[in-house]
N, C-alpha and C positions, 0 to 999 in steps of 0.2 A: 496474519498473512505477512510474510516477508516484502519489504519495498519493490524488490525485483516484480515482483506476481504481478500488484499495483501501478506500477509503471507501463509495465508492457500493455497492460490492457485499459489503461487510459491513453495511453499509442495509439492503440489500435480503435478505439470508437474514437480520436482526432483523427487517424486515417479513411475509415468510414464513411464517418456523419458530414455530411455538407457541410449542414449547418454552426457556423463558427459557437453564437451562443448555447445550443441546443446539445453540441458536443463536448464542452464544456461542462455545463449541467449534467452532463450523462456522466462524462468522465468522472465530476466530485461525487455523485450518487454510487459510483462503482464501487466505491471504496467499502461501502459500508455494504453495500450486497454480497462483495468478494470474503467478505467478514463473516456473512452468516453460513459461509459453509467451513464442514473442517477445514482445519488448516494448523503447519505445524510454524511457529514464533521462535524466534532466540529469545533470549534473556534479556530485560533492557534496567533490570531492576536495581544496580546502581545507578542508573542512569535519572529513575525513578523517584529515587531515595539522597539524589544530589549529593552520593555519596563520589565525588568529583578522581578521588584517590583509590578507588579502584574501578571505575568507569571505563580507562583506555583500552581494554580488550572488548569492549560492545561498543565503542566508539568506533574503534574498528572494523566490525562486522558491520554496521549501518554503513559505512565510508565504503566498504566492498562492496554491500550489497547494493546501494545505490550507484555506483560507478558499474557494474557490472549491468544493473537494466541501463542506462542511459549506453554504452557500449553495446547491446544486443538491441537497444530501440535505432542507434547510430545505423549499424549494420544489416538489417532488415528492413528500414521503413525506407523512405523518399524521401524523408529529413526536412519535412515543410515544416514550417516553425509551430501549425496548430498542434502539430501531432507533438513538442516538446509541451509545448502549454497544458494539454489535456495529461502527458503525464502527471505535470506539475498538482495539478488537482486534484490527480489521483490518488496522493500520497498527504495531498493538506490537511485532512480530517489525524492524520495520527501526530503531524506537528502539533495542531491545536494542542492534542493531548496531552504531548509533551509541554508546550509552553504552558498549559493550566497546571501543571503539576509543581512549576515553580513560579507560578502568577495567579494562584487561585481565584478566582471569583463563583458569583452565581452562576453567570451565562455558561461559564466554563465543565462548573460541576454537573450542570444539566446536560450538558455535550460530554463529558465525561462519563456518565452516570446510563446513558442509551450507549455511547459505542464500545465502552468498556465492558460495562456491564450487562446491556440487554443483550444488543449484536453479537457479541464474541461471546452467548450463552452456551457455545457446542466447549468453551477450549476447557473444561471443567469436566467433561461428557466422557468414561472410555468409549474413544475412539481410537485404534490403533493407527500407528505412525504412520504405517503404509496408505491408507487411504487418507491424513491427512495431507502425506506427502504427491499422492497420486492426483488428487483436486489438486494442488496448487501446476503439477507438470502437464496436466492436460488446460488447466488454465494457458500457462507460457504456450504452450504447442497452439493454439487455437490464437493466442493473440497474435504469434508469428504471423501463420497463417493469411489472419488479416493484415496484417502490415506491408504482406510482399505482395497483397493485392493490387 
């Protein structure tokens, strides 16, 4: 699932949830729930592969793509600080995965090994585009939604 997806709707449960700890927790949970449904990814495979000298065009994409949910969570939400945090969450389970990828450990490979490999067991799946694409737009529409609540 693209950053954008992730964002908004750790937004939107920090806009929600009262509860500061509670929405937090929900928000880093999301990530991996948002994972087990289709969903269509870019490429991040030099990225992967620390292959650093053809990286800048999926450097790119991640740098739009997270400027672009932080600009739509700007523009819809109330802008209270929980709701930047709970994005923040939202999106830490796939940092992990990048930093394990050039910091490997056990802990890492184990966290690697469920969200790569269990959770995203659909992106291997034919699924066609349209419904990958269609889960992630009714995702956004629904996190809006909540945010202009």
């Amino acid at each position: 699932m693209i950053l954008l997806v992730h964002l908004l709707f750790g937004a939107a449960i920090g806009a929600s949830i009262k509860n500061i700890i509670l929405a937090i927790i929900l928000a880093f949970l999301s990530h991996y729930f948002l994972d087990l449904l289709p969903h269509a990814e870019y490429s991040v495979g030099s990225i992967r592969k620390s292959r650093w000298n053809r990286a800048l065009p999926e450097l790119l994409k991640i740098l739009l793509d997270f400027s672009l949910g932080i600009v739509l969570i700007f523009i819809f939400s109330k802008n209270y600080p929980i709701i930047y945090i709970c994005a923040f969450f939202a999106i830490l389970p796939d940092g992990f995965s990048v930093i394990s990828n050039h910091f490997p450990n056990k802990i890492s490979a184990i966290h690697n090994k469920l969200h790569l490999d269990k959770i995203h067991f659909l992106k291997n799946k034919k699924i066609s585009n349209f419904w990958r694409i269609l889960t992630q737009a009714a995702i956004v529409i629904i996190s809006v939604i909540l945010l202009r609540a």
